[in-house]
N, CA, C and O atoms as CSV, one atom per row, in Angstrom:
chain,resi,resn,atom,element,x,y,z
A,1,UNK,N,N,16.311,-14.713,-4.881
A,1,UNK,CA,C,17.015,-13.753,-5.720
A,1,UNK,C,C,16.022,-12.660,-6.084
A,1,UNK,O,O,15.100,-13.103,-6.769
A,2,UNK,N,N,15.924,-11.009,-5.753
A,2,UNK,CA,C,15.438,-10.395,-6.385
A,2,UNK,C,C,15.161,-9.874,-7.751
A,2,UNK,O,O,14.195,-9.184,-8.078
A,3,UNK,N,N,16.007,-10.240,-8.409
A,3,UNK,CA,C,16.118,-10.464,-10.041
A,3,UNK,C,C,16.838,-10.866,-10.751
A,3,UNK,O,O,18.030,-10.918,-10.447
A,4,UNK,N,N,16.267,-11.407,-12.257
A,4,UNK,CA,C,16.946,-11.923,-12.893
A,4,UNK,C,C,18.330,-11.614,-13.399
A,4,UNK,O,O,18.236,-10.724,-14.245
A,5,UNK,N,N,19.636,-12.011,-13.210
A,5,UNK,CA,C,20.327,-11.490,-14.052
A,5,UNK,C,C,21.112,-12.057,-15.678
A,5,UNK,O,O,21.228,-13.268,-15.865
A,6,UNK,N,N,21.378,-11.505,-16.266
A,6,UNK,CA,C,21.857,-11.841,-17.620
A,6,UNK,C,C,23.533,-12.499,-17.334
A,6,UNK,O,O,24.582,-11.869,-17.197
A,7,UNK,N,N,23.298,-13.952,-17.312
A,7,UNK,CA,C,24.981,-14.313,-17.216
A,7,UNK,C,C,25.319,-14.932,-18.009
A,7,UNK,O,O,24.573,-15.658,-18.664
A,8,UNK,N,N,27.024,-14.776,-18.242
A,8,UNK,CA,C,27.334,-14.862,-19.670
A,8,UNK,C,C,27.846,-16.656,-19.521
A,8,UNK,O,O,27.214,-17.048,-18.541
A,9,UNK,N,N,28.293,-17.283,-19.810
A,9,UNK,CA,C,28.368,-19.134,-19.965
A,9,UNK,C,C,29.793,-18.897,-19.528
A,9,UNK,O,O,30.604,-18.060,-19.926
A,10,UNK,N,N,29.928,-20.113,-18.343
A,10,UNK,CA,C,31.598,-19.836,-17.905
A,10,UNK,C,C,32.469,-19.667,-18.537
A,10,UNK,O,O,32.524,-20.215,-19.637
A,11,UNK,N,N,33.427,-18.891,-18.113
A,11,UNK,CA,C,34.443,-18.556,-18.636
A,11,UNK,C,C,35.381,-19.466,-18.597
A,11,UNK,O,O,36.257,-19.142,-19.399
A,12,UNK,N,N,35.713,-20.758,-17.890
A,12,UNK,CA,C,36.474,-21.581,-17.692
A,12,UNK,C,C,36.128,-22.491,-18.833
A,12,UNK,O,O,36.891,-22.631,-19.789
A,13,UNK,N,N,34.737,-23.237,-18.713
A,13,UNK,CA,C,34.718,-24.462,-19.542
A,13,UNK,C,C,34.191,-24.100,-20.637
A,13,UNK,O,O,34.388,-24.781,-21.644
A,14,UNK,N,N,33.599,-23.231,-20.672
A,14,UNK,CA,C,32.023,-22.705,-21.562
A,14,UNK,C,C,31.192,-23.615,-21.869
A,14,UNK,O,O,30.658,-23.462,-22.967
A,15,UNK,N,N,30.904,-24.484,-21.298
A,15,UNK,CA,C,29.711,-25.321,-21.133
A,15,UNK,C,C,28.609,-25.107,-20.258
A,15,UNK,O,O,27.392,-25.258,-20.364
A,16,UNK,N,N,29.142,-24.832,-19.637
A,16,UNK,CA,C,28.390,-24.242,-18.218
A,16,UNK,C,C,27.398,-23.089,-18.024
A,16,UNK,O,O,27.475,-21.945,-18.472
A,17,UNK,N,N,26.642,-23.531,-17.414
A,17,UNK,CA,C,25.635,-22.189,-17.469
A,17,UNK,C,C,26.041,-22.027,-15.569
A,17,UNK,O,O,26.489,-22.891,-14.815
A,18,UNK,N,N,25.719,-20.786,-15.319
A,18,UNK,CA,C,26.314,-19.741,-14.667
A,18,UNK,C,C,24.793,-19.977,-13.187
A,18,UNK,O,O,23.787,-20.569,-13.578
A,19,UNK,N,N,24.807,-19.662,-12.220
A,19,UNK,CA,C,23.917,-19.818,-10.958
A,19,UNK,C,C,24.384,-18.909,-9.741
A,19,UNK,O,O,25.345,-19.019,-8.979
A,20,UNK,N,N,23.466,-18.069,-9.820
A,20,UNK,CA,C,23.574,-17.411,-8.337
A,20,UNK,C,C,23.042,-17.841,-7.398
A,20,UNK,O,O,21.835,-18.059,-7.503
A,21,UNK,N,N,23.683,-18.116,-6.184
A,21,UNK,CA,C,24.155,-18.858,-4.927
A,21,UNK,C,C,24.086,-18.205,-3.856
A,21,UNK,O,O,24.816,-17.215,-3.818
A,22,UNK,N,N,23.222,-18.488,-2.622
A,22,UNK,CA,C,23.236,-17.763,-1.094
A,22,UNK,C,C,23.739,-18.951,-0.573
A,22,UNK,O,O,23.420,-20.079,-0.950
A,23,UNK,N,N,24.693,-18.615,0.479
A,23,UNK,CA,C,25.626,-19.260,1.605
A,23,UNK,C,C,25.323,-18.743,2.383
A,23,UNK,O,O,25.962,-17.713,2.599
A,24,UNK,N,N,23.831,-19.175,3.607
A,24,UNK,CA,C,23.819,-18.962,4.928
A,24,UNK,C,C,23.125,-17.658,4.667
A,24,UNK,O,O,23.635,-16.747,5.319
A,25,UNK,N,N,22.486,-17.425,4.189
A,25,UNK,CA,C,22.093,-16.062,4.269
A,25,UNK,C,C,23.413,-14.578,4.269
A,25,UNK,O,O,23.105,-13.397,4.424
A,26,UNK,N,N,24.083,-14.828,4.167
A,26,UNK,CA,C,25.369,-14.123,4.355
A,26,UNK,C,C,26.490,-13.446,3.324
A,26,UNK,O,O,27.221,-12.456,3.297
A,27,UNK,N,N,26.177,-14.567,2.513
A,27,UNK,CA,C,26.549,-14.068,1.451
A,27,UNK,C,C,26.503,-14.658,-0.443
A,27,UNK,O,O,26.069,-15.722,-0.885
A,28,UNK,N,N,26.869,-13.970,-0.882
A,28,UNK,CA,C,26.557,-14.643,-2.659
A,28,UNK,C,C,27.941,-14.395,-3.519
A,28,UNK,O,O,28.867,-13.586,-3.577
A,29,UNK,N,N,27.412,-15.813,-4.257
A,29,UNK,CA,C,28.567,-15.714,-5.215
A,29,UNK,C,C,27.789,-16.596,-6.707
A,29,UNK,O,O,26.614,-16.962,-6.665
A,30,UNK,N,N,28.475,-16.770,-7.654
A,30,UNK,CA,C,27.988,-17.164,-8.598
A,30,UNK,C,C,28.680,-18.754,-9.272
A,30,UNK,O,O,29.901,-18.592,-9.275
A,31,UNK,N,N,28.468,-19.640,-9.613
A,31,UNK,CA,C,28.685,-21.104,-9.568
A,31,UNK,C,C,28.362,-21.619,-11.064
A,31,UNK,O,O,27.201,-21.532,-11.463
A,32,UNK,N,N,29.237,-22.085,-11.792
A,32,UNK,CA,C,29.216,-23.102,-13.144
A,32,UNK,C,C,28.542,-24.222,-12.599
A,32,UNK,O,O,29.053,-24.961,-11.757
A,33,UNK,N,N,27.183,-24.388,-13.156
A,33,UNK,CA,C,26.600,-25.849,-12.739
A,33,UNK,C,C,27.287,-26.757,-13.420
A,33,UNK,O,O,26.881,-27.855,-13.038
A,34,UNK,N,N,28.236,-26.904,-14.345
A,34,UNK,CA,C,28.910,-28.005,-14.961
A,34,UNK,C,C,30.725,-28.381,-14.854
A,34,UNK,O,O,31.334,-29.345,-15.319
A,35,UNK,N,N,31.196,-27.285,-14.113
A,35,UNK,CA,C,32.865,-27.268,-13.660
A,35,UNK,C,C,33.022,-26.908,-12.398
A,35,UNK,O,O,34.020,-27.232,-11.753
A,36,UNK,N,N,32.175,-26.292,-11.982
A,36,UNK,CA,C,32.073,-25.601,-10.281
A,36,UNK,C,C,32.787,-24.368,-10.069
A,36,UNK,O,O,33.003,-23.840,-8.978
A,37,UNK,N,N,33.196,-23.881,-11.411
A,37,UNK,CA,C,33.837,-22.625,-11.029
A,37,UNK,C,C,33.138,-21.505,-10.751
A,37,UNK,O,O,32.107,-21.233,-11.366
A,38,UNK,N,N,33.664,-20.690,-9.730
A,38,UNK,CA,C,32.798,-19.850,-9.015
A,38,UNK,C,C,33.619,-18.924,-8.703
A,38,UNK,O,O,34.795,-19.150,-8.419
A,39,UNK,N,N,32.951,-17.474,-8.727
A,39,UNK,CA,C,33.530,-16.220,-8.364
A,39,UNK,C,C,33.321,-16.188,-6.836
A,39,UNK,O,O,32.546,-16.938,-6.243
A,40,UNK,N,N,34.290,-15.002,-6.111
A,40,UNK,CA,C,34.565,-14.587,-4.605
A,40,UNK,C,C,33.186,-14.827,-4.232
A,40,UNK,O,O,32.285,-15.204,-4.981
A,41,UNK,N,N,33.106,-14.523,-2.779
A,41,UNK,CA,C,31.937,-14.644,-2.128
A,41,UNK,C,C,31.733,-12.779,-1.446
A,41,UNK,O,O,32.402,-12.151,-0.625
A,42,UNK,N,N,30.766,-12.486,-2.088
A,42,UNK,CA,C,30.192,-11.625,-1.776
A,42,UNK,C,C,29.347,-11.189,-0.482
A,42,UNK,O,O,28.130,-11.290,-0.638
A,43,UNK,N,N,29.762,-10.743,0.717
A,43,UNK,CA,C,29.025,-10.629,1.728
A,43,UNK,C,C,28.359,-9.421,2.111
A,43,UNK,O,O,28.920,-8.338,2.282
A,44,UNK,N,N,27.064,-9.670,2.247
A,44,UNK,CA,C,25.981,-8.767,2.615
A,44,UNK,C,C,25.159,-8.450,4.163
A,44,UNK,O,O,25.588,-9.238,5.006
A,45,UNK,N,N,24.507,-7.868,4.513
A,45,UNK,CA,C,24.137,-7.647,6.020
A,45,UNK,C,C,22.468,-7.067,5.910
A,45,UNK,O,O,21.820,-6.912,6.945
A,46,UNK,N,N,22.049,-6.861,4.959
A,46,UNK,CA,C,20.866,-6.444,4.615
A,46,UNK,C,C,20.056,-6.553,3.108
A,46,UNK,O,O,20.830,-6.737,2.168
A,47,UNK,N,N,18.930,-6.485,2.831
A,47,UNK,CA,C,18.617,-6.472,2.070
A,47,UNK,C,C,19.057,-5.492,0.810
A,47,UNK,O,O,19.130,-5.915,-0.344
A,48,UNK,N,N,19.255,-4.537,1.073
A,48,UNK,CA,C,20.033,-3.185,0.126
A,48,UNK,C,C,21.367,-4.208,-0.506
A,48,UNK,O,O,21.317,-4.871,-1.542
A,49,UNK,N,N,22.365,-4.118,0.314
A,49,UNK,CA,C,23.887,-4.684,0.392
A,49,UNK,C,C,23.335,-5.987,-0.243
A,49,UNK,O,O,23.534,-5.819,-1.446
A,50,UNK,N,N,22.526,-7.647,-0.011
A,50,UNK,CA,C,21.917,-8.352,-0.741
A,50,UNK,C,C,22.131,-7.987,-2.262
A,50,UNK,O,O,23.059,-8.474,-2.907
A,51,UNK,N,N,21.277,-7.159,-2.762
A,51,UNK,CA,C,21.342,-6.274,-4.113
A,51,UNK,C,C,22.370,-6.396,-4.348
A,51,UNK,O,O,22.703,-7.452,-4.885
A,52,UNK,N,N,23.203,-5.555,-4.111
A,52,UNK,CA,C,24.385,-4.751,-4.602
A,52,UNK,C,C,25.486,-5.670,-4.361
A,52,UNK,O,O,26.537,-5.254,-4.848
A,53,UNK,N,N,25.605,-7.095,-3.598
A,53,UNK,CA,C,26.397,-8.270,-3.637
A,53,UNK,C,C,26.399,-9.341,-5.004
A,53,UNK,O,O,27.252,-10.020,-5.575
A,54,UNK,N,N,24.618,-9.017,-5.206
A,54,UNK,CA,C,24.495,-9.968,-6.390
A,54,UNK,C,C,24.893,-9.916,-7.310
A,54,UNK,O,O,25.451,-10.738,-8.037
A,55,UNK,N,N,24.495,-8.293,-7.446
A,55,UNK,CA,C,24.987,-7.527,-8.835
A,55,UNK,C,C,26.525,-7.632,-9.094
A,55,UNK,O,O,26.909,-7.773,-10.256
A,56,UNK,N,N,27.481,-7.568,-8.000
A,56,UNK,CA,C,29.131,-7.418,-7.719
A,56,UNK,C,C,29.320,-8.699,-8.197
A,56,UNK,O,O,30.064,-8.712,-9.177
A,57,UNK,N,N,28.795,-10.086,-7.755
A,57,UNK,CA,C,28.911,-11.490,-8.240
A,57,UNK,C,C,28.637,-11.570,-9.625
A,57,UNK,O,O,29.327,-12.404,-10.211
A,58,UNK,N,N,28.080,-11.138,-10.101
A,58,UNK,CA,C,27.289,-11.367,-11.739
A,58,UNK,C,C,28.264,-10.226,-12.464
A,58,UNK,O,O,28.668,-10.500,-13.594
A,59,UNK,N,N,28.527,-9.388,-12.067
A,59,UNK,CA,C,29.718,-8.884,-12.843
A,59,UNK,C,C,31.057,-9.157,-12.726
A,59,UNK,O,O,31.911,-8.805,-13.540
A,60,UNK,N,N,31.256,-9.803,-11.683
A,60,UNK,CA,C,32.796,-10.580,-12.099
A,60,UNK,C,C,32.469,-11.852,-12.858
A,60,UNK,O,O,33.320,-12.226,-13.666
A,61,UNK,N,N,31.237,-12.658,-12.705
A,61,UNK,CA,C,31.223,-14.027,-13.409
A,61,UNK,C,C,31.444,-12.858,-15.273
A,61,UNK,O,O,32.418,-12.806,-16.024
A,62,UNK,N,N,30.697,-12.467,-15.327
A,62,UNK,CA,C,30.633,-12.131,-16.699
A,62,UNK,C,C,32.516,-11.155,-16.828
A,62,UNK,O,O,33.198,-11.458,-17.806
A,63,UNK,N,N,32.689,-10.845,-16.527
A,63,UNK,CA,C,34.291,-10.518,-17.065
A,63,UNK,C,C,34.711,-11.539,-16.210
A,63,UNK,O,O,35.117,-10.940,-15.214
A,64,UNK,N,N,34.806,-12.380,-16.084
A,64,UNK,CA,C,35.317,-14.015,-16.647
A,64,UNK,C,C,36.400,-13.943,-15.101
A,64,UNK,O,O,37.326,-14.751,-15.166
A,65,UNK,N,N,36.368,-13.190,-13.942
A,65,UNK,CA,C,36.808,-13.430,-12.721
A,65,UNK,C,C,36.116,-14.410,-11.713
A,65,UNK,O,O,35.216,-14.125,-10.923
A,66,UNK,N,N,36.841,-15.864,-11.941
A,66,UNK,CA,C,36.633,-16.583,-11.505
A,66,UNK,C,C,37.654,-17.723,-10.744
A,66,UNK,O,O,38.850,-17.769,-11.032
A,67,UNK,N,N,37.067,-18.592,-9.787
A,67,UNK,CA,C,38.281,-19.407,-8.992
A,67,UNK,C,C,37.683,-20.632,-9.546
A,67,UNK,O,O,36.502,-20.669,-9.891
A,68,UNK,N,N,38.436,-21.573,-9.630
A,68,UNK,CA,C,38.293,-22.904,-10.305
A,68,UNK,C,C,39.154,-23.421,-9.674
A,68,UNK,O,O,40.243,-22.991,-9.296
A,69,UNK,N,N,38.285,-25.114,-9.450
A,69,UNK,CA,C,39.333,-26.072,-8.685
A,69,UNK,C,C,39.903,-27.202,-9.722
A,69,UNK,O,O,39.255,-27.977,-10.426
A,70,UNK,N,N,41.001,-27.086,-9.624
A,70,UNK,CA,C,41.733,-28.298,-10.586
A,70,UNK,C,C,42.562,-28.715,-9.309
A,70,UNK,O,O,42.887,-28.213,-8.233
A,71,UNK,N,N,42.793,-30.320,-10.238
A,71,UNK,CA,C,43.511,-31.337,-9.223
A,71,UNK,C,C,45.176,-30.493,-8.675
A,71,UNK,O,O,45.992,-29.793,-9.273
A,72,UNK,N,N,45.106,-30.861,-7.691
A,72,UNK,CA,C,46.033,-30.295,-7.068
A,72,UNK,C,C,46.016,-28.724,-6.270
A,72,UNK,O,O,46.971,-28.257,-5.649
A,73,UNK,N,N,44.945,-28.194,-6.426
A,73,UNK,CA,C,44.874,-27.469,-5.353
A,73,UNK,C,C,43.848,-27.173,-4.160
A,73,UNK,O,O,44.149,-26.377,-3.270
């Protein structure tokens, strides 16, 4: 991760503290270490786009745009 960012405690459980996540080098998204809820996946192709994926992930976790798995789906 090139820098730190400021994330706000999930929006789902609020227990959770918040984790930015690389999948394959390809792309990022952001992850509740305690419910698993996690915003879109952000895909990047370079180091620049990298940046500017992380930043896109960390601002939907913090306005509370997120996917969560509950039973049944």
């Amino acid at each position: 991760m090139s820098e730190l960012y400021n994330l706000e405690d999930c929006p789902i459980c609020r227990e959770g503290v918040g984790s930015v996540e690389h999948e394959g080098g390809w792309c990022v998204y952001v992850e509740c270490l305690h419910c698993g809820a996690h915003t879109a996946h952000f895909a990047y192709n370079s180091e620049e786009e990298r940046e500017s994926a992380e930043k896109g992930a960390v601002q939907m976790w913090n306005l509370g745009k997120v996917i969560r798995q509950d039973l049944g789906e």
